[in-house]
C-alpha positions as CSV (number, residue, x, y, z in Angstrom):
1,X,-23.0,33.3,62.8
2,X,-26.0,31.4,64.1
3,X,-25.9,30.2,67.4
4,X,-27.0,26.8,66.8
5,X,-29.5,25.5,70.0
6,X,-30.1,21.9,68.5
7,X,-33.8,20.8,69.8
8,X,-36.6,23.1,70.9
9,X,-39.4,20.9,72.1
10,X,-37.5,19.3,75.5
11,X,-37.0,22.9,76.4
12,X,-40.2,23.6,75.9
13,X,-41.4,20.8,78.0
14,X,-39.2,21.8,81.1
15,X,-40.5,25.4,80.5
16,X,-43.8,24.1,80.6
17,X,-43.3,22.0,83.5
18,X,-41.3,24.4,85.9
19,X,-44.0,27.0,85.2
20,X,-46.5,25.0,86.5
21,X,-44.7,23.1,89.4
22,X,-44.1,27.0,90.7
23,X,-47.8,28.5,90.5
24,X,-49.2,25.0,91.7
25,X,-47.0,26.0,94.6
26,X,-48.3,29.7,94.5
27,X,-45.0,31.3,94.2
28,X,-43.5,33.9,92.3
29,X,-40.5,33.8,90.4
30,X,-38.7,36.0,92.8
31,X,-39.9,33.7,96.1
32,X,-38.4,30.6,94.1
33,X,-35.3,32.7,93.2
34,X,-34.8,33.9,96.8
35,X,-34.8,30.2,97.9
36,X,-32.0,28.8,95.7
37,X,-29.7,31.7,95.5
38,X,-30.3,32.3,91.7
39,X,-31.0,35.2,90.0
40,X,-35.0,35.4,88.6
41,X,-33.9,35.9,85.1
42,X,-32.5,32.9,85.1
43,X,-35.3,31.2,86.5
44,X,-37.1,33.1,83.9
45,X,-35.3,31.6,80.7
46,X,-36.1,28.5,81.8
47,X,-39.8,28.8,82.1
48,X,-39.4,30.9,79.1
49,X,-37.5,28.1,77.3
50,X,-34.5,31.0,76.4
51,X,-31.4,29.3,76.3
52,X,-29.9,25.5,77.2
53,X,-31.4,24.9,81.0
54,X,-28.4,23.2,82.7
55,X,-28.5,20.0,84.7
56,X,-27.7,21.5,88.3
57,X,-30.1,23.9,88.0
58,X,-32.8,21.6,86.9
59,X,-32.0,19.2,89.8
60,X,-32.2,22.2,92.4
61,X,-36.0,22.7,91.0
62,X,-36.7,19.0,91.3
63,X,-35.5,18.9,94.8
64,X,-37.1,22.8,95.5
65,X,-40.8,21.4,94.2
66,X,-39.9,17.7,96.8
67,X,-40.9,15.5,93.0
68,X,-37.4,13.6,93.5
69,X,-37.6,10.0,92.1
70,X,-41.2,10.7,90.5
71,X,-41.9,9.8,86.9
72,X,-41.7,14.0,86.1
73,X,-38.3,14.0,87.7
74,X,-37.2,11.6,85.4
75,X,-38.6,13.3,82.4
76,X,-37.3,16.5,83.2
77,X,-33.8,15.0,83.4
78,X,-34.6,13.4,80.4
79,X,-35.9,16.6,78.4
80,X,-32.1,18.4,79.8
81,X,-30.0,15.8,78.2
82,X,-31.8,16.4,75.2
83,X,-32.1,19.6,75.0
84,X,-28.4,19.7,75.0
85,X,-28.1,17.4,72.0
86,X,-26.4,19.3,68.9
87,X,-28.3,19.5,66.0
88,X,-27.5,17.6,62.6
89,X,-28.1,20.9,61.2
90,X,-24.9,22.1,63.3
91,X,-22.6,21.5,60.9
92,X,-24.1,24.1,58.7
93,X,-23.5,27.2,60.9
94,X,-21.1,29.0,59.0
95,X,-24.0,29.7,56.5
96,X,-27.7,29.9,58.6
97,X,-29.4,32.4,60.4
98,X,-30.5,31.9,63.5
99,X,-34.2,32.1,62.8
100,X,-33.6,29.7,60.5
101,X,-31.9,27.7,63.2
102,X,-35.4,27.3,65.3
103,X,-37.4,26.6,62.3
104,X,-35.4,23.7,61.4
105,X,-35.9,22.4,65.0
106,X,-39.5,22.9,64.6
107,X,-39.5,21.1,61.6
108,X,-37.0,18.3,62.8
109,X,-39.5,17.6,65.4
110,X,-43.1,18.3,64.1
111,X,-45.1,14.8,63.1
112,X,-47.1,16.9,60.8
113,X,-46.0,20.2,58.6
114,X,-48.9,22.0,56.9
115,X,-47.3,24.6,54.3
116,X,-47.9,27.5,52.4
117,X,-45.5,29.1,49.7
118,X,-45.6,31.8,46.9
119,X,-44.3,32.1,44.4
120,X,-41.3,29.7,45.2
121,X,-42.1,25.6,45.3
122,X,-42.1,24.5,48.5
123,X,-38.4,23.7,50.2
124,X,-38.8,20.1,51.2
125,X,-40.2,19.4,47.3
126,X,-37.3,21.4,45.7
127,X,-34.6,19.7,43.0
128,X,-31.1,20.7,44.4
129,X,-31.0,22.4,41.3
130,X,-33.9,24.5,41.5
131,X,-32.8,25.2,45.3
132,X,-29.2,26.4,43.8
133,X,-30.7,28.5,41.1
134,X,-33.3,30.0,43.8
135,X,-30.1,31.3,45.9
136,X,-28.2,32.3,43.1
137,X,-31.2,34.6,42.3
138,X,-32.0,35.7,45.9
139,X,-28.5,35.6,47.8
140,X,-26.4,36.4,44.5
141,X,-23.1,37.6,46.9
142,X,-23.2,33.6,48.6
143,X,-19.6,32.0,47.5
144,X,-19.8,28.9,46.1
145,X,-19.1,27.1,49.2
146,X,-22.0,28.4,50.9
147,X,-24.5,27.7,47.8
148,X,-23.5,24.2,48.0
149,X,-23.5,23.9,52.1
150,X,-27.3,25.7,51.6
151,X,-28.5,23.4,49.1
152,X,-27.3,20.4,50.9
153,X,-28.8,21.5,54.1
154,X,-32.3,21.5,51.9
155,X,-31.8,18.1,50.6
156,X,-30.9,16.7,54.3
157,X,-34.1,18.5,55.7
158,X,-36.1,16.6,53.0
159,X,-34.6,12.9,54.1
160,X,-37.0,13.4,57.2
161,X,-40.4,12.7,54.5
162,X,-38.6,9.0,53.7
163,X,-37.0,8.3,57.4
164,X,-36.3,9.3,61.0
165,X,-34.5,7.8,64.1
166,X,-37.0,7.9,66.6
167,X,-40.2,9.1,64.6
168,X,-42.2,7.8,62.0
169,X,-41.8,10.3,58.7
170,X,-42.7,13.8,58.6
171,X,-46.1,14.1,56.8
172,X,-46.1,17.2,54.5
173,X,-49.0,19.1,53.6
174,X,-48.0,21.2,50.8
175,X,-49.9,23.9,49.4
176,X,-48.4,26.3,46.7
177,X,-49.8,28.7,44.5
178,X,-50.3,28.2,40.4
179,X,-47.8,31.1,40.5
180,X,-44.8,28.9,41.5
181,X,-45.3,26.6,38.6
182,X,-45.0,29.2,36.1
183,X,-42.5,31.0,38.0
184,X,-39.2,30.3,36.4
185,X,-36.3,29.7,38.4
186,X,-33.1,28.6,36.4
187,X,-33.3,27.4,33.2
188,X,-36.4,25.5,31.7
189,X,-34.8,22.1,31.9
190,X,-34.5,22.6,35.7
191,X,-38.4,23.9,35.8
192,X,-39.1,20.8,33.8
193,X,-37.1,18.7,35.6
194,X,-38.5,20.4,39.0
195,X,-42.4,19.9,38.2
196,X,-41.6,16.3,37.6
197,X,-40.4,16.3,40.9
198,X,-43.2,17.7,42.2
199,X,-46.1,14.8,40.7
200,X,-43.5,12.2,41.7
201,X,-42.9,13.0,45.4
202,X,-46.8,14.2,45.8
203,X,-48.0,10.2,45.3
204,X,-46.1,9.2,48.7
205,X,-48.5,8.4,51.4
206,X,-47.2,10.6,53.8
207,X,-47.1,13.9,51.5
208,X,-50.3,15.7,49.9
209,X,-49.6,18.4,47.6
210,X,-52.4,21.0,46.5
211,X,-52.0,23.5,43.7
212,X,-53.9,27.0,44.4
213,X,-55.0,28.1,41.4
214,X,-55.2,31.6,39.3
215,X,-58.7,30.6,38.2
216,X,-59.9,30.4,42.3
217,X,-61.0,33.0,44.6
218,X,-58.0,34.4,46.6
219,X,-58.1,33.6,49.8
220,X,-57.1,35.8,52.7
221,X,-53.7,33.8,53.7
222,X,-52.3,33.7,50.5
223,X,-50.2,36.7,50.4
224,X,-47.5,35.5,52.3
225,X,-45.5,32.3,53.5
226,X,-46.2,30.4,56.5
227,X,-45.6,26.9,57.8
228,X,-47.7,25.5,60.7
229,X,-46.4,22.5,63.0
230,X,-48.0,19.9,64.8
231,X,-46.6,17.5,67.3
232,X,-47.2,14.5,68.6
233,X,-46.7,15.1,72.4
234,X,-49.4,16.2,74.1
235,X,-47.2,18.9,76.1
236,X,-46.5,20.4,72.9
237,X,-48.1,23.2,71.5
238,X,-48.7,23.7,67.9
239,X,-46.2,26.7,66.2
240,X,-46.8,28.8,63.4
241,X,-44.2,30.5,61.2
242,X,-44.5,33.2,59.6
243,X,-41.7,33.9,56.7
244,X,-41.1,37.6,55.5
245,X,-37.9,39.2,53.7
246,X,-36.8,39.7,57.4
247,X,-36.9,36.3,58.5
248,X,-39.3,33.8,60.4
249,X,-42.2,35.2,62.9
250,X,-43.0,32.4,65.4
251,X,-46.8,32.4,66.9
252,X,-47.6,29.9,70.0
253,X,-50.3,31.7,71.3
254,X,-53.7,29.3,70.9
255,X,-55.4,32.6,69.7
256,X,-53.3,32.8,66.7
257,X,-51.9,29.4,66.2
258,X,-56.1,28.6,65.6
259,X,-56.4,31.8,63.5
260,X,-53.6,30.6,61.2
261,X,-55.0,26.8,61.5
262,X,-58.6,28.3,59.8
263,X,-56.3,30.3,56.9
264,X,-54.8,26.7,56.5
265,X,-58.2,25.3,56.3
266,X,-59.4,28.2,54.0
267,X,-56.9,27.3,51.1
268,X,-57.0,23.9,51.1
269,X,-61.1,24.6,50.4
270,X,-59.6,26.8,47.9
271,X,-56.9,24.8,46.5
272,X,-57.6,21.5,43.6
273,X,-57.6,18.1,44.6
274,X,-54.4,16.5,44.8
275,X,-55.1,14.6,41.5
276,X,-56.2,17.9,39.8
277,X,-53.0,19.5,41.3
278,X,-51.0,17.2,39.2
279,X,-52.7,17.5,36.0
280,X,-52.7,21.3,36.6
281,X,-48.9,20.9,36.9
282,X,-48.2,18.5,33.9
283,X,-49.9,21.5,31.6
284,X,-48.0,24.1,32.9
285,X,-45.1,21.4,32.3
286,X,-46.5,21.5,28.6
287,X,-47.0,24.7,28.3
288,X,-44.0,26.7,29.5
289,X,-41.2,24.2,30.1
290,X,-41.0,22.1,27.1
């Protein structure tokens, strides 16, 4: 079962916060542990952003560091009651790993999502029907219950490219490699119906879509999977995942998040136009799938 911790930024803001409200005071964890009769791994999860951060303990911290009735107080009450806001993806539980979990809330929160995938299309641009045969292949012991609860958890996470509450909508930057196209996954009427998909959904303002092809050099990055997030708070740091047969690998680090930012960079150099993308993806269409 997944343990389901809803949001990840607000957490990540208090952890951010609380780290630096202690060394501004030049304490140590222990010092600040001793003085409100906690224990220092607990203190630690929170500026580690492990775990939900509870109200009382936050309102200790903001009477411990004297900021009571500032405009941070307020935000860091603000950032726990969100941070203890379920999920949407909650009610899909029974059927989600936990890493899987964390990079929804990544994704739920990011303003912008820069993408890589081979050989599969990538998930917010998938047909149910290409996302059922994909499982079907990959996760062949699923029940049918959980197919359908896993294909209607895709189709929810793409609703967030038309519309979200309290953002404007995600902007997608999608780039897959010529592999996927030819890559069949169910039958050829859903590939066909797939790649029309694809050209449709790739002339929204908010989504650009890039084709890497065969006929290019092959770039360093594009032997494996990875997503990178950006978001539009200031206090929040870019995140990288990394997707293997294991599961996600998250990178936060500036170091790496700027190393993976340049592989980005590299195959979007490497990749055709968006137009060309699409005319590469209407011959394959012709080609293989009708």
């Amino acid at each position: 079962m997944a343990s389901i911790q809803g949001p990840v930024m607000p957490r990540k803001r208090i952890a951010v916060e609380l780290k630096r409200l202690r060394e501004e005071a030049g304490l140590t964890l222990e010092q600040v542990a001793e003085q409100l009769l906690v224990s220092t791994s607990k203190l630690s999860r929170l500026e580690n952003a492990q775990g939900s951060p509870q109200a009382r303990d936050v309102r200790d911290l903001i009477n411990f560091y004297k900021i009571d009735g500032t405009e941070l107080a307020a935000k860091l009450t603000r950032w726990t009651r969100a941070a203890h806001r379920q999920g949407w993806w909650a009610d899909y539980s029974d059927t989600m790993t936990e890493d899987l979990d964390t990079h929804i809330a990544y994704e739920t929160e990011a303003s912008v999502a820069r993408v890589y995938t081979t050989p599969a299309l990538p998930v917010l641009l998938q047909t149910p029907e290409y996302a059922r045969a994909f499982y079907q292949y990959n996760e062949p012991w699923r029940p049918t219950s959980e197919l359908d609860a896993l294909v209607e958890l895709r189709v929810r996470r793409q609703a967030s490219l038309d519309r979200r509450a309290d953002q404007e909508p995600l902007r997608l930057i999608a780039i897959t490699h010529e592999a996927g196209l030819h890559q069949q996954i169910g039958s050829k009427e859903i590939m066909n119906a797939q790649l029309d998909h694809l050209v449709e959904r790739s002339t929204a303002a908010n989504i650009d879509l890039r084709i890497l092809p065969f006929a290019g050099p092959l770039p360093f990055a594009s032997t494996g999977m990875f997503a990178h997030f950006e978001f539009s708070d200031d206090l929040d740091r870019d995140v990288v995942a990394v997707e293997t047969h294991a599961g996600f690998r998250y990178f936060e680090t500036a170091n790496r998040v700027v190393q993976y930012r340049r592989h980005y960079e590299h195959l979007l150099d490497s990749s055709l136009s968006p137009e060309d993308s699409r005319a590469l993806i209407r011959s394959v269409q012709a080609l293989r799938f009708r």
